[in-house]
Every structure is written in structure tokens, then in C-alpha cells.
N, C-alpha and C positions, 0 to 999 in steps of 0.2 A: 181405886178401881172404878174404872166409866161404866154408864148403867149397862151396856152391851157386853163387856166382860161378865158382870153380874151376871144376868141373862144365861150366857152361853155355859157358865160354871152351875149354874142351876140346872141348867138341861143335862150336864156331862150328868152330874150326880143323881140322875134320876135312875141309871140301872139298866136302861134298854141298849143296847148293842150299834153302836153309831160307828158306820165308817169315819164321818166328816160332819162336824156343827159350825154353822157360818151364820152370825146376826151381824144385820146392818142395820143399821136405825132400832125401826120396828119390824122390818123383816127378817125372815129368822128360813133358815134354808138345811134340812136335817138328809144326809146323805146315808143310807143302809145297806148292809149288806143283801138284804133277802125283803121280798116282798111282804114277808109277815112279820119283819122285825116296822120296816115302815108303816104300816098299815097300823101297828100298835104305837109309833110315833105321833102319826095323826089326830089317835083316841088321847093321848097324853097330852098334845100339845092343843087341841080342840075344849080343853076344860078353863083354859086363860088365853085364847087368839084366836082368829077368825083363818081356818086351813082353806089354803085355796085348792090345793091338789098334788096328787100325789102321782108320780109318774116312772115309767121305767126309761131306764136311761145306761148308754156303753160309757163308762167310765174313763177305763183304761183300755189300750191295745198292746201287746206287746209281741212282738215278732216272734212266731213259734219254730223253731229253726228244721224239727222233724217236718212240716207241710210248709213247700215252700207256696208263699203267695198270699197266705192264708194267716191271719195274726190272730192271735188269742184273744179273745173282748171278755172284760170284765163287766155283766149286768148289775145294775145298783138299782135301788129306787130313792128318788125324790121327795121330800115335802117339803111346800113352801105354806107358808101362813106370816100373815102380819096382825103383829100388837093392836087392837082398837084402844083407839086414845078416850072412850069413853063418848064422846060428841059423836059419833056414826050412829045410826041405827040399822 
């Protein structure tokens, strides 16, 4: 298991309600359903990584067949935070 798998399997098992967990390196990218599920991702993930920010964002669209014209958007929110390697200040 590569240390980003680790990482990501740490985060699943933490309990908080995650649409989508994406780690690259030291970047670590936690997708939510609802603003106050993310907003508690940040407080979780801000106690071991440096959060840069946390954003609302359209996920998905998908064609709503009763209005035409007019797709359905799913809002999500963002956090992004990277691992410090110890050396930054």
C-alpha cells in the first residue's frame, strides 16, 4: 500500500460524510456533500496539513427532462490542503 493510499484509507475512516477523497502526493482534495459537512473536513484535516480553502463548487449537471433548458446542478463543497513536509514554516 503507497503512502497516498494510506492517507486516503485514513481519511475514509475518519466518519465524516465524503462525497469524493482525492490525494496526490501531499495534496489531499476532500469533496462534500453540504457546506457543514466540509467546513468539519477542514477542522479534521487542519489538525495534521496546512487547508488552503474550502470552496462551493457545481459538481454535476444533469438534464432535468420536466424544464426544458434548465439542468439540474449538484452543489458540493471543496477542501484542499497539502501535507507539510516539516521544512516550511
Amino acid at each position: 500500500m503507497s503512502t497516498q493510499e494510506a492517507m486516503k484509507a485514513k481519511l475514509e475512516s475518519s466518519g465524516l460524510p465524503f462525497k469524493e477523497i482525492k490525494v496526490y502526493g501531499s495534496q489531499i482534495v476532500v469533496t462534500a456533500w453540504s457546506r457543514e459537512a466540509g467546513l468539519k473536513w477542514a477542522s479534521f484535516i487542519a489538525k495534521f496539513a496546512t487547508v488552503f480553502c474550502g470552496i462551493t463548487a457545481i459538481d454535476e449537471c444533469r438534464q432535468n427532462d420536466k424544464l426544458i433548458g434548465n439542468p439540474s446542478v449538484v452543489e458540493v463543497f471543496r477542501v484542499f490542503a497539502r501535507i507539510s513536509c516539516g521544512r516550511e514554516r
